[in-house]
C-alpha positions as CSV (number, residue, x, y, z in Angstrom):
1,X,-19.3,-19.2,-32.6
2,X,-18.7,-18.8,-28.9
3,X,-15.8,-20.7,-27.2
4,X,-17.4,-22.3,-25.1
5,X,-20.5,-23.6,-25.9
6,X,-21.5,-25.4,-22.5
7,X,-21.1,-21.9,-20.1
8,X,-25.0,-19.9,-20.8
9,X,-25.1,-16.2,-20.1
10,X,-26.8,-14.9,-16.8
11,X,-29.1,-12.4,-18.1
12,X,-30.3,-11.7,-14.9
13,X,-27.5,-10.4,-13.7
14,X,-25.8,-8.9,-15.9
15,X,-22.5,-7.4,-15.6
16,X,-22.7,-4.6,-18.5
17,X,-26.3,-3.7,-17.6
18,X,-26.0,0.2,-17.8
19,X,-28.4,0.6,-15.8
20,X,-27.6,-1.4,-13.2
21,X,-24.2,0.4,-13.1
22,X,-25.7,3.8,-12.9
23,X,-27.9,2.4,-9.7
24,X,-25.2,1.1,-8.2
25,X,-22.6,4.1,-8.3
26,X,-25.8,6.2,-7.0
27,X,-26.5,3.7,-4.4
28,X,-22.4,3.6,-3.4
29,X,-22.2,7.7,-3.9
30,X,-21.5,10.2,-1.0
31,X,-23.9,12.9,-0.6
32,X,-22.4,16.3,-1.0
33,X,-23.1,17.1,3.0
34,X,-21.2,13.9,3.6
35,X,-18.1,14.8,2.2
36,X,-18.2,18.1,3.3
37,X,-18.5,16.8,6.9
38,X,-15.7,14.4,6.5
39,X,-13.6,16.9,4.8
40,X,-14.4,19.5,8.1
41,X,-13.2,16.7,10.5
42,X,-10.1,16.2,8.3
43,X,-9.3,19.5,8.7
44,X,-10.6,19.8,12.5
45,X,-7.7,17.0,13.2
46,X,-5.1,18.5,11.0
47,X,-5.3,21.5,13.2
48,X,-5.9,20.2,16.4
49,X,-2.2,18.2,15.7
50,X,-0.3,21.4,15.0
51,X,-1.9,23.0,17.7
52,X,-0.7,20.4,20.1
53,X,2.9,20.1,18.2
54,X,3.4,24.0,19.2
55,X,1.8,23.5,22.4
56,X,4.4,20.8,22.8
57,X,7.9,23.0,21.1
58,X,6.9,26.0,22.9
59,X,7.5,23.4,26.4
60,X,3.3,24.5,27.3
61,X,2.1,21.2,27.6
């Protein structure tokens, strides 16, 4: 017997639902070229500060 007798199950929107899991990590999900692009700007900015910290030690800037 359930605890609580007086609180009903939403079957509608159901929390366990596998399916609606699977939808909804799909629907949340990067695309691959997304992450790549995101990773490349990353890595554009990680180099662009080095670049201008030995610009900036080597007294250029």
């Amino acid at each position: 017997m359930a605890k609580n007798t007086n609180e009903e199950y939403d079957w509608l929107n159901d929390p366990f639902d596998e399916k609606k899991i699977a939808e909804e990590r799909e629907r949340m999900a990067m695309s691959g070229a997304s992450k790549g692009l995101v990773g490349v700007g990353c890595l554009l900015v990680v180099i662009g500060l080095f670049a201008m910290a030995a610009l900036l030690l080597f007294g250029i800037l």
